[in-house]
N, C-alpha and C positions, 0 to 999 in steps of 0.2 A: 570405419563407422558402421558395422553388423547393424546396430539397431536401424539406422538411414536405410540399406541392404533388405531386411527386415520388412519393412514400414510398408515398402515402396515394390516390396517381390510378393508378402504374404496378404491374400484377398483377405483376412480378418484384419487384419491392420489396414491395409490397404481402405475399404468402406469405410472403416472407423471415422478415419481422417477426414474422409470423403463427408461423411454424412456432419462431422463436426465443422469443418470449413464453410458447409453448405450455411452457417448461418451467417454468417457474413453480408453476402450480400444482399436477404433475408434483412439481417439487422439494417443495415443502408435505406432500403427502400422504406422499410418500416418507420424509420424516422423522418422520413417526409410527410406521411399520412396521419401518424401519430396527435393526438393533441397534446401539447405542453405537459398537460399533467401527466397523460399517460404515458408521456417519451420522460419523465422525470420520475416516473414509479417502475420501469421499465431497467432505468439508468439503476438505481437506485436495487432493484433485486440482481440482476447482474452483477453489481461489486461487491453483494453478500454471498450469493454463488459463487465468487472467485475465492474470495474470505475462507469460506467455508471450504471448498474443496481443497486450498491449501493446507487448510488445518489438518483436514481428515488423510490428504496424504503424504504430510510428515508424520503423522501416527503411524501409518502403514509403512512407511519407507522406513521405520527402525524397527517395527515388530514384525514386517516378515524378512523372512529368510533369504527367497527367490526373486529375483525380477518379475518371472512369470505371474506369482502372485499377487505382487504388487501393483502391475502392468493392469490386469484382472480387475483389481479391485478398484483401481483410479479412472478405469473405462467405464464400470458400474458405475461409481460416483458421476462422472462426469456426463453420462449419461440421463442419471437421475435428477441432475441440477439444470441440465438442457432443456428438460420438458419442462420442468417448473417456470424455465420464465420466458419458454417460448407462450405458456399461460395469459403470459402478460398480453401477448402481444394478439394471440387469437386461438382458442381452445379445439380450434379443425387444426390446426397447423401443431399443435401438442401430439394431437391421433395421429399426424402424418410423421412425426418424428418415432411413436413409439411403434407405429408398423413399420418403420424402415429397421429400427433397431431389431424386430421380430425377425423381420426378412434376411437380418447381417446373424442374426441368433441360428436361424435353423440354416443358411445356407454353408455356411463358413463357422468354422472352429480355429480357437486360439493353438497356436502349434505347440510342441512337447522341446523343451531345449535339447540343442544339437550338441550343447556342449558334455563330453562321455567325461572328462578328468583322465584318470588312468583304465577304466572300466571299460569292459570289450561287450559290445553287442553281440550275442549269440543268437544260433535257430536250436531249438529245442535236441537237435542232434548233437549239435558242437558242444553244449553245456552236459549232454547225456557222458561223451567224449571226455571233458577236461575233468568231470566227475570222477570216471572210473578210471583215467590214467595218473599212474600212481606217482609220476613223476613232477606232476602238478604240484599245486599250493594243495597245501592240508586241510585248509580251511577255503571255500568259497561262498563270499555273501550276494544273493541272486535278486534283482529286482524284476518281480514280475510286473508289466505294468500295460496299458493298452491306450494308445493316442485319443480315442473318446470319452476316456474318465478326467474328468474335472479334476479333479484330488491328484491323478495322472500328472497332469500338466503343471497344476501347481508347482509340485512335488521333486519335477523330473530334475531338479539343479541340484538339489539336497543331495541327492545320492551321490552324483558327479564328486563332488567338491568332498565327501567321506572319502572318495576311493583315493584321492591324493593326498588325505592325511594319514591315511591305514594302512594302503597299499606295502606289501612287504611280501619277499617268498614263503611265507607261512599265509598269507593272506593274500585270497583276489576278488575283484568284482567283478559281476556280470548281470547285463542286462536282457531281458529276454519279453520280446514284444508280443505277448496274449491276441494283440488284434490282429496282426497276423499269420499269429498258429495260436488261434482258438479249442484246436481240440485236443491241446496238452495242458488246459488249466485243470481240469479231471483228475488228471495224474499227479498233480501238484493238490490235491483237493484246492481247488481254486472255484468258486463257483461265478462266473460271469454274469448269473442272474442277479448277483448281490453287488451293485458296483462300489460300498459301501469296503469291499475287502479289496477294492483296487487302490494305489499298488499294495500286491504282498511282497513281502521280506521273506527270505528262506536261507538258513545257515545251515550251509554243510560242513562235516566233519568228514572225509576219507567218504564221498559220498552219501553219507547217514545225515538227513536233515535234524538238527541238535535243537534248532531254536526257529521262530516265524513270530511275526506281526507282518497284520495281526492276527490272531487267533483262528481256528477251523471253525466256519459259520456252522452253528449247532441247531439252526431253526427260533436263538434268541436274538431279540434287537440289543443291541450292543452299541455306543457310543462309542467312538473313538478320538481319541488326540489329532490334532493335525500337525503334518507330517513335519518333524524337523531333524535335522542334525541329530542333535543335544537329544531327541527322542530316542533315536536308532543308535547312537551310539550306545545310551545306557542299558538298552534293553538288548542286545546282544553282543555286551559288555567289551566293546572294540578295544579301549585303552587297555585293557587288561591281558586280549591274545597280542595286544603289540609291546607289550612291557615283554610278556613272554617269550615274544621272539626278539626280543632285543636283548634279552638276558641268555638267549639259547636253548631256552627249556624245549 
C-alpha cells in the first residue's frame, strides 16, 4: 500500500488529511447548535460538494496521465468545496480553513515520484561521463527537472513510464535534478529564472544535443503544452529511433 506509506510518512499529505478530518468533529458539534434550517442547507450543500467533486475527478482521473497530477488537482478541488460550506456553517471558520491551507501551501510541498521505470538518476558529472563514453547508448534522452517546479512534479511519472516503453541499447534515460546542481542548468542553457522551461527535455546524439522541449527561452512568453507522454514521444520522434533499432539500422 505506497500510497497508505505515502499519506502517513509525507508532511503534504500528511496535514492534508489532517486538516480534511478536522471537519468531522467540526461538523458533529455544529449540528447541535445549528437551527433546523440551517443544519438542512448545511446537509443539503455538502451532498452537492460531494456530487460535484466526484464529477470533476472522474474528468481528471481519465485525462491526466500521472497520479501526481491527479492527486493535485483533487486536493485543489477538495479544498475548494471545504471552504464553501464550511460558509454555511460560519464565515471566521471559512478564513481558518484557508489560512491553514496557506500554512500546508508555503510550509510543505507535494513530492516528485520516486518511481525512475528504467531511467537512472545522474549528477551532472555521471551524465557528462555516459555522454562522452562511446560505449554507451547512442542516443540518451535527459530529463532536467527540480523538485520545486509544479509542472516538475506533475510531470515526474510521464518520463518514468516513456523509459520502459523505449528503453533499448541504442536508447537510454536519464534524470538529472537542477535543484540540486543548480549551476549546470547554464550549461544546458536552462534558465531557472523561467520555471516555465521546467522540466526540459534534451536528446543527445553521440553527445551532440539533436532535439529539446521545450525550446531555449529567447526573452518571448511562450505557452506551452502540458507535459505528456503522447507529447514527448512525438516530438523527439521515440517510436521512430525504436523501429530503428529494432530493424538494426
Amino acid at each position: 500500500m505506497e500510497w497508505l506509506s505515502a499519506a502517513a510518512s509525507e508532511p503534504y499529505y500528511l496535514f492534508h488529511l489532517l486538516a480534511f478530518f478536522s471537519y468531522l468533529p467540526i461538523r458533529c458539534s455544529a449540528a447541535l447548535v445549528l437551527s433546523p434550517a440551517a443544519a438542512h442547507l448545511l446537509l443539503r450543500r455538502e451532498i452537492q460538494a460531494v456530487l460535484a467533486f466526484l464529477a470533476l475527478a472522474a474528468v481528471k482521473l481519465v485525462r491526466e496521465e500521472t497520479w501526481e497530477a491527479f492527486i493535485a488537482d483533487s486536493l485543489f478541488f477538495s479544498k475548494v468545496f471545504l471552504i464553501v460550506v464550511t460558509l454555511v456553517i460560519d464565515y471566521q471558520l471559512a478564513l481558518w480553513y484557508i489560512l491553514i491551507f496557506l500554512v500546508i501551501y508555503t510550509l510543505t510541498q507535494q513530492p516528485v515520484s520516486q518511481f525512475l521505470g528504467a531511467a537512472s538518476k545522474l549528477t551532472p558529472l555521471q551524465l557528462e561521463t555516459v555522454l562522452n563514453d562511446g560505449s554507451t547508448s547512442r542516443f540518451w534522452l535527459v530529463e532536467f527537472r527540480s523538485s520545486s517546479s509544479t509542472s516538475c512534479i506533475r510531470a515526474s511519472r510521464c518520463f518514468a513510464e516513456l523509459s520502459i516503453t523505449y528503453s533499448n541499447k541504442n536508447l537510454s534515460f536519464a534524470i538529472v535534478d537542477l535543484g540540486l546542481f543548480p549551476i549546470v542548468a547554464e550549461k544546458f542553457g536552462i534558465s531557472l529564472g523561467n520555471m516555465a522551461q521546467l522540466p526540459t527535455y534534451i536528446l543527445f546524439e553521440n553527445a551532440t544535443e539533436i532535439a529539446r522541449f521545450p525550446d531555449i527561452d529567447l526573452g518571448v512568453k511562450i505557452s506551452y503544452p502540458p507535459i505528456t507522454k503522447g507529447l514527448l514521444s512525438r516530438h523527439f520522434e521515440l517510436d521512430r529511433l525504436l523501429l530503428e533499432y529494432v530493424n538494426g539500422k
